[in-house]
C-alpha positions as CSV (number, residue, x, y, z in Angstrom):
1,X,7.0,-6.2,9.9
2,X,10.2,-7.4,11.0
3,X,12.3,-9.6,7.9
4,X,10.6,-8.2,5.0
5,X,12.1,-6.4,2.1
6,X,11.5,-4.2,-0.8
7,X,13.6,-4.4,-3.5
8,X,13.6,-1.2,-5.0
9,X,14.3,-0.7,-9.0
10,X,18.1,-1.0,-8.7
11,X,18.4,-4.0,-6.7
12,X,18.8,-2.3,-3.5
13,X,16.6,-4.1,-0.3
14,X,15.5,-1.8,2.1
15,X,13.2,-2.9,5.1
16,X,9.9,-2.7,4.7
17,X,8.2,-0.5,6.2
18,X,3.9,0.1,6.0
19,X,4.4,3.8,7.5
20,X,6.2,4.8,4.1
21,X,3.0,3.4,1.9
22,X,1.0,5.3,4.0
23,X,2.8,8.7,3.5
24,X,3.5,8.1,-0.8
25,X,-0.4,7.3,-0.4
26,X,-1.2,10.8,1.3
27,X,1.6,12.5,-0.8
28,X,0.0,11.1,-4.0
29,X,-3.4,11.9,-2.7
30,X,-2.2,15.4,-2.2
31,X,-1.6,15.9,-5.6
32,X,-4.8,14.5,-7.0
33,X,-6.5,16.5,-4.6
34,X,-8.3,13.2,-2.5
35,X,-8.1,13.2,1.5
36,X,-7.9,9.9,2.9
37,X,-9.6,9.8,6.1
38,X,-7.6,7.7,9.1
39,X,-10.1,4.3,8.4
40,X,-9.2,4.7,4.9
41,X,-5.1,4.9,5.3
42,X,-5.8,2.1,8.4
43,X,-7.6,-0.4,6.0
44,X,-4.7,0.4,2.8
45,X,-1.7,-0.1,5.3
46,X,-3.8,-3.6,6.7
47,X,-4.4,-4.9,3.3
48,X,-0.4,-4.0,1.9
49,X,0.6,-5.6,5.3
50,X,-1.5,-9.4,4.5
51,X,-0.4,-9.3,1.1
52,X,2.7,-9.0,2.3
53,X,3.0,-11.5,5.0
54,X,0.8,-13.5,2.8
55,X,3.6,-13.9,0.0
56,X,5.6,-17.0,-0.3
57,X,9.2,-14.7,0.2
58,X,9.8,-12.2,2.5
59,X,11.2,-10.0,-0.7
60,X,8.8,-7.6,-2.8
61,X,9.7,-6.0,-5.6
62,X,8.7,-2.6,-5.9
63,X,6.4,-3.2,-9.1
64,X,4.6,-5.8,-7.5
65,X,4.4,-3.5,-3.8
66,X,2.9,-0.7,-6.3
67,X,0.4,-3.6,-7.5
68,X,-0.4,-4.6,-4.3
69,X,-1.5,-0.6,-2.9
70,X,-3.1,-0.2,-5.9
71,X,-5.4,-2.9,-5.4
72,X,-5.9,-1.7,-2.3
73,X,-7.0,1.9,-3.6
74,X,-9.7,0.4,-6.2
75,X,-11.0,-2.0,-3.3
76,X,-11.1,1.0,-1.2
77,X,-12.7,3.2,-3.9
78,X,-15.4,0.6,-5.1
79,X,-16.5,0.3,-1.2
80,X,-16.6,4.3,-1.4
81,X,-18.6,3.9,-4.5
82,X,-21.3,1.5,-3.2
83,X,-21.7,3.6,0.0
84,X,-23.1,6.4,-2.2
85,X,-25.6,4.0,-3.9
């Protein structure tokens, strides 16, 4: 997404980029020992991506881009949940 910006902790903008959500998610996902399957990483990278572009700026901080995935994460998860009921 071309023009949009993180603004990391120190003030720094970096571009932003949905591929590096997808691979903290996996790295994260890792650790807890969760797989993601493709559908799952495809729907969290399209959410982050409309919240993004849905934003009045084209500037996120980083607290509010970690907000943002982990919404995504407890849709995703509460869709997992009511699969299994």
């Amino acid at each position: 997404m071309k023009g949009y910006f993180v603004i990391k902790k120190d003030g720094t903008k970096e571009a932003f980029d949905v591929t590096k959500v997808t691979k903290a998610v996996n790295k994260s996902a890792y650790r807890a020992m969760v797989e993601f399957t493709e559908s799952d990483l495809q729907f969290i990278s399209g959410f982050v991506e409309a919240k993004v572009r849905s934003r009045t700026t084209k500037e996120v901080p980083i607290a509010e881009m970690h907000n943002i995935v982990e919404t995504a994460l407890e849709i995703k998860e509460g869709a997992s949940e009511l699969k299994k009921l």
